[in-house]
C-alpha positions as CSV (number, residue, x, y, z in Angstrom):
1,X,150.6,137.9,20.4
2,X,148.3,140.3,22.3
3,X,148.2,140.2,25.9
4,X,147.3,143.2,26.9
5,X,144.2,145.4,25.2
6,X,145.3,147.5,22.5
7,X,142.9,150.7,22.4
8,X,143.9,153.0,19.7
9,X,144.0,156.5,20.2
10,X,141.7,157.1,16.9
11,X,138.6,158.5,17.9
12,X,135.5,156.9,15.4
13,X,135.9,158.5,12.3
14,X,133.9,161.8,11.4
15,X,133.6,164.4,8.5
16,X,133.2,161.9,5.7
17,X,130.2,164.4,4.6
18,X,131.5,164.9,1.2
19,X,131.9,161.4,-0.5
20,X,128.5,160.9,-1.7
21,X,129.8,159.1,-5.3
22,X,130.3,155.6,-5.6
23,X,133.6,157.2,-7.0
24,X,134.7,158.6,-3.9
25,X,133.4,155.6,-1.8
26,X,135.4,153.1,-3.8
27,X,138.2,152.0,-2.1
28,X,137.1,153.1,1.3
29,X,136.9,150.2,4.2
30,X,133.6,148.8,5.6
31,X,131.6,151.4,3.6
32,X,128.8,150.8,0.5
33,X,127.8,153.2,-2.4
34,X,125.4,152.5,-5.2
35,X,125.4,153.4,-8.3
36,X,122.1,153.3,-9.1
37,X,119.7,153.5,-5.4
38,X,120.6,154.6,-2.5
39,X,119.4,151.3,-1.0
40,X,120.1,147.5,-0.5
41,X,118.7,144.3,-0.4
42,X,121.4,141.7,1.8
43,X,120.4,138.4,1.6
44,X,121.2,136.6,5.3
45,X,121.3,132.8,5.5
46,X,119.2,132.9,8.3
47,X,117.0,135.9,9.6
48,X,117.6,137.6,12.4
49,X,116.1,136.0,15.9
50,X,116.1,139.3,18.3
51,X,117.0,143.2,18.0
52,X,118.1,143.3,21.8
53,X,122.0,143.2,21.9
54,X,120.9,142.1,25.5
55,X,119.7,138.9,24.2
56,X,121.6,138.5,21.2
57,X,123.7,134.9,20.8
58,X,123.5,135.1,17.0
59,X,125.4,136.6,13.8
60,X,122.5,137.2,12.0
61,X,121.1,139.1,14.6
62,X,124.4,140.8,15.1
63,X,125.0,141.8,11.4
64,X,121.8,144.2,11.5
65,X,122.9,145.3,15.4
66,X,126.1,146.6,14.3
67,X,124.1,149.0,12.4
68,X,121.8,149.9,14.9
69,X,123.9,150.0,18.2
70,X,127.0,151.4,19.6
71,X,129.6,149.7,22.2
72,X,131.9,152.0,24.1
73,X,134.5,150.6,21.4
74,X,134.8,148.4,18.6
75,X,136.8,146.5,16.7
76,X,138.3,148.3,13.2
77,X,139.3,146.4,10.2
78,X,142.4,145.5,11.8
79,X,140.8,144.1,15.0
80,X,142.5,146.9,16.7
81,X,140.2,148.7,19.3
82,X,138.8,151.9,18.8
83,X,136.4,154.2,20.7
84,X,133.1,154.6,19.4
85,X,130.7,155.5,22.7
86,X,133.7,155.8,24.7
87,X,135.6,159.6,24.7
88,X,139.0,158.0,24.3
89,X,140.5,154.7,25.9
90,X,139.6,153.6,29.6
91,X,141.8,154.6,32.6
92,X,143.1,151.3,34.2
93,X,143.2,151.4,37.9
94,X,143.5,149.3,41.3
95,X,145.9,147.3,39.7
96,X,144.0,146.1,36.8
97,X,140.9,145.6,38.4
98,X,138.9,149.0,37.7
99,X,138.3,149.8,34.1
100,X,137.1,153.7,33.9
101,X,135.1,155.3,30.6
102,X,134.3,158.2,29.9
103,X,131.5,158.8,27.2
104,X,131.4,160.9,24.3
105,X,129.3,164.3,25.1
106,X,127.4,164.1,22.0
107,X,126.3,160.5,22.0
108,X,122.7,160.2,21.5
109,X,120.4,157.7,20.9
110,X,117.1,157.3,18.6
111,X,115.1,159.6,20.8
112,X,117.3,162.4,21.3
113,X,118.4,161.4,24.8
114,X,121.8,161.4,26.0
115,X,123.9,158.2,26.0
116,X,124.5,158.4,29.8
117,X,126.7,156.1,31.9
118,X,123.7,154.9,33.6
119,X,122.9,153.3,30.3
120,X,126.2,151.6,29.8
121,X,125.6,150.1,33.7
122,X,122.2,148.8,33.0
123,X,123.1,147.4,29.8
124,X,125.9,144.9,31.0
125,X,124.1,144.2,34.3
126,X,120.8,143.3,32.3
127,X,123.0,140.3,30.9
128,X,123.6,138.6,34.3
129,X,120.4,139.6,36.1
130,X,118.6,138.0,33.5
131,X,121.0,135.1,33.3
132,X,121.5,135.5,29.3
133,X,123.6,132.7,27.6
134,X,126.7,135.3,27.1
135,X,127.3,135.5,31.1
136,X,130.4,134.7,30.6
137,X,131.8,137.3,28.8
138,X,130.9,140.0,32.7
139,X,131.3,137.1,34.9
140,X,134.8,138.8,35.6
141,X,132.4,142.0,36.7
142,X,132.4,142.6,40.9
143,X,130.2,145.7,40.2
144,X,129.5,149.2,38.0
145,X,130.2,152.4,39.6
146,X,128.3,155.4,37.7
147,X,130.5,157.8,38.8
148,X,128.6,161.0,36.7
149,X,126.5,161.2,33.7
150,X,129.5,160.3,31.5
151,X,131.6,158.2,33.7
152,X,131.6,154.4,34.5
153,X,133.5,152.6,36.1
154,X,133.9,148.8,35.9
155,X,134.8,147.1,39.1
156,X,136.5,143.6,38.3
157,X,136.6,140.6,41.0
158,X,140.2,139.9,39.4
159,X,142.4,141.7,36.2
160,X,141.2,140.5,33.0
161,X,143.2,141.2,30.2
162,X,140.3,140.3,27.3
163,X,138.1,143.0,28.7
164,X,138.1,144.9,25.6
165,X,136.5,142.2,24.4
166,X,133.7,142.5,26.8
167,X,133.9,146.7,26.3
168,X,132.0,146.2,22.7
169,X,128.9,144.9,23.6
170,X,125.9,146.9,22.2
171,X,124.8,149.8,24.9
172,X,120.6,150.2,25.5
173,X,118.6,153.0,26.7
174,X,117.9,151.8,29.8
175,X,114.4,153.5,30.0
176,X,113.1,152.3,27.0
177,X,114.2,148.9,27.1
178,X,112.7,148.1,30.5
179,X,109.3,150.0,29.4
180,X,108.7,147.7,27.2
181,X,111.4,144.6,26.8
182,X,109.3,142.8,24.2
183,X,108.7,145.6,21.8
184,X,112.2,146.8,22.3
185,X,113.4,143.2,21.1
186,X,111.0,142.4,18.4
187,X,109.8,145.7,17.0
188,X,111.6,148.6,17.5
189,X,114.7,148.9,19.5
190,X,116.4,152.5,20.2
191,X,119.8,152.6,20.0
192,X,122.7,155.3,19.5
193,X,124.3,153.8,16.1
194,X,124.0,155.3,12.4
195,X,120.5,153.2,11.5
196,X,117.0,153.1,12.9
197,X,114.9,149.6,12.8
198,X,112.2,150.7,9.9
199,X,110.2,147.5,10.3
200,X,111.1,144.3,11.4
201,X,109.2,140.8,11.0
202,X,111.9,138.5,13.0
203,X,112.5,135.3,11.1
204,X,111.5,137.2,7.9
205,X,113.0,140.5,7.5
206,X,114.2,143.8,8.7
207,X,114.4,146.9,7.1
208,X,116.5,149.8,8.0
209,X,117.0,153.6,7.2
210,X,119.4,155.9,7.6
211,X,119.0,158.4,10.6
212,X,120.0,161.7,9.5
213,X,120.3,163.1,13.0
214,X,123.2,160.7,14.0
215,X,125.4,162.1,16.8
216,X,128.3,160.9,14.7
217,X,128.3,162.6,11.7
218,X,128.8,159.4,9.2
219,X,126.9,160.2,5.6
220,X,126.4,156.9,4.2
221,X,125.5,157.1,0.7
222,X,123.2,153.8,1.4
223,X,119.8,155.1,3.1
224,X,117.5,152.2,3.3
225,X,118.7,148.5,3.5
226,X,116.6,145.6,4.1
227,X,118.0,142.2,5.2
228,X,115.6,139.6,3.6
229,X,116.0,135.3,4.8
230,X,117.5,133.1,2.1
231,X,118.7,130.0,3.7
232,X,118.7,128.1,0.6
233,X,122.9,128.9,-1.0
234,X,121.8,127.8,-4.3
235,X,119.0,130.5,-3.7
236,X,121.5,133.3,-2.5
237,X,123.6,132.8,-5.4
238,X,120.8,133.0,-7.9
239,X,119.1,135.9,-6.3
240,X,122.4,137.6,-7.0
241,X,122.5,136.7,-10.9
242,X,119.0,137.8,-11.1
243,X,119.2,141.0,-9.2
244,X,116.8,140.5,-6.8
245,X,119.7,140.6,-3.9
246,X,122.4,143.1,-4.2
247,X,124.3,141.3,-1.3
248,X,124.6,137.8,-0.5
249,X,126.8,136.4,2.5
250,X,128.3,132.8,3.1
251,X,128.6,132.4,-0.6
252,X,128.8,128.0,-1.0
253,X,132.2,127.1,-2.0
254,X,131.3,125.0,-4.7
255,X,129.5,128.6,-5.8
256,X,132.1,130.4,-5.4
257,X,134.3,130.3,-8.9
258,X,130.4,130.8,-11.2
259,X,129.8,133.8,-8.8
260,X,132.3,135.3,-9.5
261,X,132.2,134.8,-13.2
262,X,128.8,136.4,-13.0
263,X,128.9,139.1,-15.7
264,X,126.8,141.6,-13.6
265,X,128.2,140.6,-10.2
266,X,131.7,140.1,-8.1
267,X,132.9,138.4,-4.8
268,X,134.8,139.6,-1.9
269,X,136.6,137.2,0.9
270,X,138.1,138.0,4.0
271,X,139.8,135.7,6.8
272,X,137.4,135.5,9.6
273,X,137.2,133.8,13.0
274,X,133.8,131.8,12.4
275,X,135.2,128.5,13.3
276,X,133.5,125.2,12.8
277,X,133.7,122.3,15.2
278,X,132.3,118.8,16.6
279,X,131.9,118.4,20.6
280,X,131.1,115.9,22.0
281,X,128.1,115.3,25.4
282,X,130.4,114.8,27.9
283,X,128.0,114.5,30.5
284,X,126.1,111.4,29.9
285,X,126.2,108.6,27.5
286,X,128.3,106.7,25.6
287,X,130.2,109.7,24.2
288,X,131.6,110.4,27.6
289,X,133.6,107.8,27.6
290,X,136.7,109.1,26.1
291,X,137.7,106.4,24.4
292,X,134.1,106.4,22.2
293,X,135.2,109.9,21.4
294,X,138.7,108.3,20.0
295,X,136.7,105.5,18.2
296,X,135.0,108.5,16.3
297,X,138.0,110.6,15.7
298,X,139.4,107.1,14.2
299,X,136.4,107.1,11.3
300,X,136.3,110.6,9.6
301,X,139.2,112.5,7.9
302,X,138.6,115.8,8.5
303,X,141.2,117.3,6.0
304,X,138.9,115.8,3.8
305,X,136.4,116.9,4.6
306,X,137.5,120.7,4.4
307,X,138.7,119.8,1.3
308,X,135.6,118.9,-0.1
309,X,133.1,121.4,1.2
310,X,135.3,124.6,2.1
311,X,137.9,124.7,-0.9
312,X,138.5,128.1,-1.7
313,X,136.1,130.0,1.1
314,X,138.2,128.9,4.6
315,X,140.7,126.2,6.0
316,X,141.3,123.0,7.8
317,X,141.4,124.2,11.5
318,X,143.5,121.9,13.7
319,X,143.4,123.6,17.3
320,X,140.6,125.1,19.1
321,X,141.0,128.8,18.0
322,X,141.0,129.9,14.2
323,X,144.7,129.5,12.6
324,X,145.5,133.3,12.2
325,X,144.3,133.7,16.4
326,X,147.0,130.7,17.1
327,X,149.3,131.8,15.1
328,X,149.6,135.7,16.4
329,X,149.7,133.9,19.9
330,X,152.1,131.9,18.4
331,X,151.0,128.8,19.3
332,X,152.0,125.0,18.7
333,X,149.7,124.4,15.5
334,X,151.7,122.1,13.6
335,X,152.5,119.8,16.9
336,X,148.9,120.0,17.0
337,X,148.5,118.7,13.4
338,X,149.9,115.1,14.5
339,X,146.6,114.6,17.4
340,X,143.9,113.8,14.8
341,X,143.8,110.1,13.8
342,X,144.1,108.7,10.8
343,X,140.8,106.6,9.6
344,X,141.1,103.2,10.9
345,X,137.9,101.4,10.9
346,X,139.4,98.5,12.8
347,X,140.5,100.9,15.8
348,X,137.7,101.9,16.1
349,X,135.7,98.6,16.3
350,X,138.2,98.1,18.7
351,X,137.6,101.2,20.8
352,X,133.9,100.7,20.8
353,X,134.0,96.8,22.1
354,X,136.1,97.9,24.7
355,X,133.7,100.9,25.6
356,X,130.8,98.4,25.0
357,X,128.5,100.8,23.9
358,X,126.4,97.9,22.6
359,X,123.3,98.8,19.9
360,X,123.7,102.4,20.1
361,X,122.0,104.9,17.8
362,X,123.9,107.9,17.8
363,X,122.3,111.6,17.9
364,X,124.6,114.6,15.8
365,X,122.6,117.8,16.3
366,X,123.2,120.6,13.8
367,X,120.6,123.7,13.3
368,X,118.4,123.4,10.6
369,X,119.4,124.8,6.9
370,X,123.0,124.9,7.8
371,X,124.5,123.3,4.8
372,X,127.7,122.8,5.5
373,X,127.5,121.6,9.3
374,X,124.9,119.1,8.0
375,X,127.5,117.6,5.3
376,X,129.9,117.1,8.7
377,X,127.2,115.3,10.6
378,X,126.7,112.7,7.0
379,X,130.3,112.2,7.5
380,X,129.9,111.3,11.0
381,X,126.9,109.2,10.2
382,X,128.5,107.4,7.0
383,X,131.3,106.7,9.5
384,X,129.6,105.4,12.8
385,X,127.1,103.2,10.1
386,X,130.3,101.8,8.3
387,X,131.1,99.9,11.6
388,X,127.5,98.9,12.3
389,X,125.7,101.7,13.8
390,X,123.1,101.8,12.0
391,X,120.4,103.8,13.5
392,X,122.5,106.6,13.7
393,X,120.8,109.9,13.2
394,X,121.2,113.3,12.3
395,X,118.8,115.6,14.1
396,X,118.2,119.1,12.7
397,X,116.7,121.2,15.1
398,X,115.4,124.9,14.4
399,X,118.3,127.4,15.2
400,X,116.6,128.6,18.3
401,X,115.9,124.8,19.8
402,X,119.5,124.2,18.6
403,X,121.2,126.3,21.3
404,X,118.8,124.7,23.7
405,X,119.5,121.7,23.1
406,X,123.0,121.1,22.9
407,X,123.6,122.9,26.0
408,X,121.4,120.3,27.9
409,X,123.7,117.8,28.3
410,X,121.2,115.4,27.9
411,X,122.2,112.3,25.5
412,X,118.2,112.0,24.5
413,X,119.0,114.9,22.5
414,X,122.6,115.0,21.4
415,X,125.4,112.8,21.8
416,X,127.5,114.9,19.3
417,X,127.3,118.1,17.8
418,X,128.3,120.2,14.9
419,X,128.5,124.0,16.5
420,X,130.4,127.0,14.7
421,X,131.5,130.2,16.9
422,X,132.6,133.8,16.2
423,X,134.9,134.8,19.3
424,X,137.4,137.7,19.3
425,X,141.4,138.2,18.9
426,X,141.7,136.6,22.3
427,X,141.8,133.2,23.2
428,X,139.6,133.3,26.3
429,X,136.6,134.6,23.9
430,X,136.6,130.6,22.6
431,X,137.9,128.4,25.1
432,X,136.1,129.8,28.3
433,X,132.6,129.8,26.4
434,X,132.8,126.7,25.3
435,X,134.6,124.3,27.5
436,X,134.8,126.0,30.8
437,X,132.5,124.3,33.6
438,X,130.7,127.9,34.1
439,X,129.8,128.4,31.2
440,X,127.7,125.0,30.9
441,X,123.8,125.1,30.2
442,X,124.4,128.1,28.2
443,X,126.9,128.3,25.7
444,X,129.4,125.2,26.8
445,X,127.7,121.9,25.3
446,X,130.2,119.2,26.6
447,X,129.6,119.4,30.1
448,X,133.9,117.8,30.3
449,X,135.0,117.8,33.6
450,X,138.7,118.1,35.0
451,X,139.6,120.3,37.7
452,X,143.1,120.8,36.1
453,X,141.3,122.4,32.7
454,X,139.3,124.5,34.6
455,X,141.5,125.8,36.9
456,X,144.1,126.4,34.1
457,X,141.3,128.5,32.3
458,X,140.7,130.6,35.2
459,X,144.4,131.2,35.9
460,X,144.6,132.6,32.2
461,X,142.0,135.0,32.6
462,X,143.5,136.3,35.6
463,X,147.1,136.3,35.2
464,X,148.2,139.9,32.7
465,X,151.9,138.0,31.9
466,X,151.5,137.1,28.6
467,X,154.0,134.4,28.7
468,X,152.6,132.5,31.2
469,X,148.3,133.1,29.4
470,X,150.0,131.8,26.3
471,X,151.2,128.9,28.2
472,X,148.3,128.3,29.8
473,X,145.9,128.3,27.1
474,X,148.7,125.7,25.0
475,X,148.6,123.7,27.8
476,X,144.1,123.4,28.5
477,X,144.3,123.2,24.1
478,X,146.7,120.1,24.1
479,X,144.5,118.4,27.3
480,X,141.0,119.3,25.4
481,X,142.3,118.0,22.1
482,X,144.1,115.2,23.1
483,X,140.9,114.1,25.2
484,X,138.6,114.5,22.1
485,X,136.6,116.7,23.9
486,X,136.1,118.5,20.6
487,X,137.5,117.6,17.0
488,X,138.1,121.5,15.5
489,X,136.9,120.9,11.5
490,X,137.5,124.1,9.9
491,X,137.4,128.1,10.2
492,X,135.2,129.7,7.5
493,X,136.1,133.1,5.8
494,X,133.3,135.8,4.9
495,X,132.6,135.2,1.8
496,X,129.7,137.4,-0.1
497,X,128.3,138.2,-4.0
498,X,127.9,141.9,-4.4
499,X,125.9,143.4,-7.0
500,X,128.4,144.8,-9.9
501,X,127.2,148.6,-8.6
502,X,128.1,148.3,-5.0
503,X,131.3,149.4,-4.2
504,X,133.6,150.4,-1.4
505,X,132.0,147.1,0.5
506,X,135.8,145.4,1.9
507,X,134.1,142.8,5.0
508,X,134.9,142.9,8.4
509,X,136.8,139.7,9.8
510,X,133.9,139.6,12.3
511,X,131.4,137.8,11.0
512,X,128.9,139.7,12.9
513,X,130.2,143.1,11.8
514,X,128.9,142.9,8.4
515,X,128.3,144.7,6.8
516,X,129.1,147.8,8.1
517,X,126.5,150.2,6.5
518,X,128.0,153.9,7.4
519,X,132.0,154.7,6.8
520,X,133.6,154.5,10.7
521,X,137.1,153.7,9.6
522,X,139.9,156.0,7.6
């Protein structure tokens, strides 16, 4: 268990200008060669939406970021956190609530102008001024001190030990971005990392190329790669067979075992922290009742369910953080093992006369094209039909009118939904986003309410003992799960086909992170 941050003392790797072979490249983490081109084509299930890390609330958006933009530090292969922007790791001060960086001289971005700390200020307040759905991650933030040209300081309202969390967050040219905030998003962003945007039709494509003037000295042997839409996984996996893809992610689990017999293509897996749940609207309507919310948990076997659809690519998820988070924070996963219910149809009945819900027709949201968060809503619709409610509905919305609409709290547009989120090796980067009252409207879509939960979420993020955070966030867990506030489902890995020449390609457990297009890592 990790309580406080854990900065390594590695500085982001540099001089990897002699492997150029696929030879020398094999083996090596988070970087691709080719055999053949120096160029890819990676087939996303769903394009990207923006190319501001200022507005971005998406992986898909995040896996061509990553390429494009720099944080003061990110997270290695290990999840351990290393500078990238940053000159080394921060200087903690005023007992825990003044986080100091000094930036790398050399940093530059796109243009040739300097990475300055003025740029690191702007780019985290630009997140609360303009109110983006990701607040919560700088709430903790009293103020930014630019103490130089190189040095910022972060002046926190309270100590917060998950700040390295918030201390990777893509950094903007502040000039350029407020010039022109729509181009910047849409068209051609500037940012300090490895790739430039090439061209970019959002919800379509984006191609990028290798910037040979990169302040950080990386030689990728991949100089052009262009991320192309296939939400289809039947599509993805064919695309790979046929060579028109050299990379596809979230390879279908019932795909997984023919991909990799592919004669002129291979797999690669790796645990991630992409984890799948159901929540429940709170707020109004009949799912607020907590005892509908039991009725439900009473109808659908989720082992089952991961069973049938995940197999081989991810695992049955019984708390509210991915099993390999819980378990380095060594918390109580097999006591929480015994709070789902087994399916009892007559319970249920039960549960719902006594809520008297009457002739209800049940909304699940899910996003559009999602495959497998779909096949949980049909098992939440087969369910709620096989004790008479009929007229219950799945509702796909498009990815962006998704977001919107399960944080409404409105029951006209969702009484339950099937959401999946990517948070870090710390348990505040799930359970504040997502069940915390301040966080509602944004990314929090059950509106729950009870003081004791909240307050118990706030004392976590405050308190640096890491006995008593590991308590606390056992303790909001047990309350959350034992109120059916949400029913975790399942936490997927990373699964991808790769093209039989591509080598060196080992995925980041951040689902966001890949793939990592230039060598940063030993």
């Amino acid at each position: 268990m990790n309580d406080t941050t854990d900065f390594s003392r590695r500085s982001v790797l540099k001089g990897l200008g002699g492997l150029a072979s696929t030879a020398a490249l094999a083996g090596c983490s988070s970087v691709l060669g080719r055999d053949s081109a120096p160029s890819v084509r990676y087939a996303q299930a769903l394009a990207p939406k923006t190319l501001d890390p200022v507005r971005m609330a998406d992986p898909w958006s995040q896996s061509v970021a990553t390429n494009v933009f720099e944080g003061l530090y990110r997270y290695d292969h290990d999840m351990t956190l290393v500078p990238q922007l940053a000159a080394g790791e921060p200087t903690v001060e005023n007992d825990g609530k003044t986080h100091v960086v000094t930036l790398e001289t050399d940093a530059r971005f796109h243009d040739g102008a300097a990475v300055t700390a003025a740029d690191v200020a702007y780019s985290y307040r630009a997140v609360r001024e303009e109110e983006r759905p990701d607040m919560w991650q700088v709430r903790p933030l009293d103020h930014i001190e630019v103490r130089d040209e190189t040095t910022v300081a972060f002046h926190l309202s309270h100590p917060y030990p998950a700040m390295g969390h918030a201390l990777t967050r893509g950094i903007v040219p502040k000039g350029v971005r407020e010039s022109n905030p729509e181009k910047f998003a849409h068209k051609k962003p500037v940012g300090s990392g490895p790739y430039e945007v090439e061209t970019a039709t959002l919800g379509e494509h984006v191609s990028l190329t290798h910037w040979p003037e990169y302040w950080g000295d990386a030689a990728p042997t991949i100089t052009h790669a262009r991320f192309v839409q296939n939400h289809s996984d039947l599509a993805r996996t064919t695309s790979l067979k046929t060579g028109q893809n050299d990379i596809v992610e979230r390879v279908n689990p019932r795909l997984w075992d023919v991909t990799k017999d592919f004669s002129n293509a291979k797999t690669a897996l790796q645990e991630g922290y992409l984890s799948h749940y159901i929540g429940f609207n709170c707020n109004e309507g009949p799912t607020a009742d907590p005892r509908v919310r039991l009725a439900i948990d009473y109808l659908v076997n989720l082992d089952e369910v991961t069973e049938q659809f995940i197999g081989p690519v991810g695992r049955r998820q019984y708390g509210l953080l991915p099993p390999q988070l819980a378990s380095e924070w060594e918390l109580p996963v097999d006591a929480w093992r015994s709070i789902p219910r087994a399916k009892n149809k007559e319970k249920a009945k039960q549960l719902f006369i006594e809520a008297d819900v009457g002739s209800w027709a049940p909304t699940i949201a899910v996003p559009k094209h999602d495959l497998l968060r779909e096949k949980i809503a049909e098992e939440l619709v087969h369910g709620l039909s096989a004790v008479g409610f009929y007229r219950a509905r799945t509702e796909k919305y498009p990815w962006d009118e998704f977001r919107e609409k399960i944080v409404s709290g409105s029951p006209s547009e969702y009484n339950i939904f099937v959401d999946a989120w990517a948070g870090g090796p710390d348990p505040d980067t799930y359970l504040y986003p997502l069940f915390h009252e301040n966080a509602e409207g944004r990314t929090n879509g059950t509106f729950y309410q009870n003081e004791s939960v909240m307050q118990t979420l706030d004392d976590a993020r405050k308190t640096t003992d890491e006995a008593r955070r590991r308590d606390l966030y056992e303790s909001a867990t047990r309350t959350l799960l034992e109120e059916r506030v949400a029913l975790p489902v399942f936490t997927l890995d990373n699964s991808f086909g790769l093209a039989a020449g591509i080598d060196g390609f080992d995925p980041h457990p951040l689902p966001g992170e890949n793939p990592r297009l230039a060598a940063l890592d030993p």
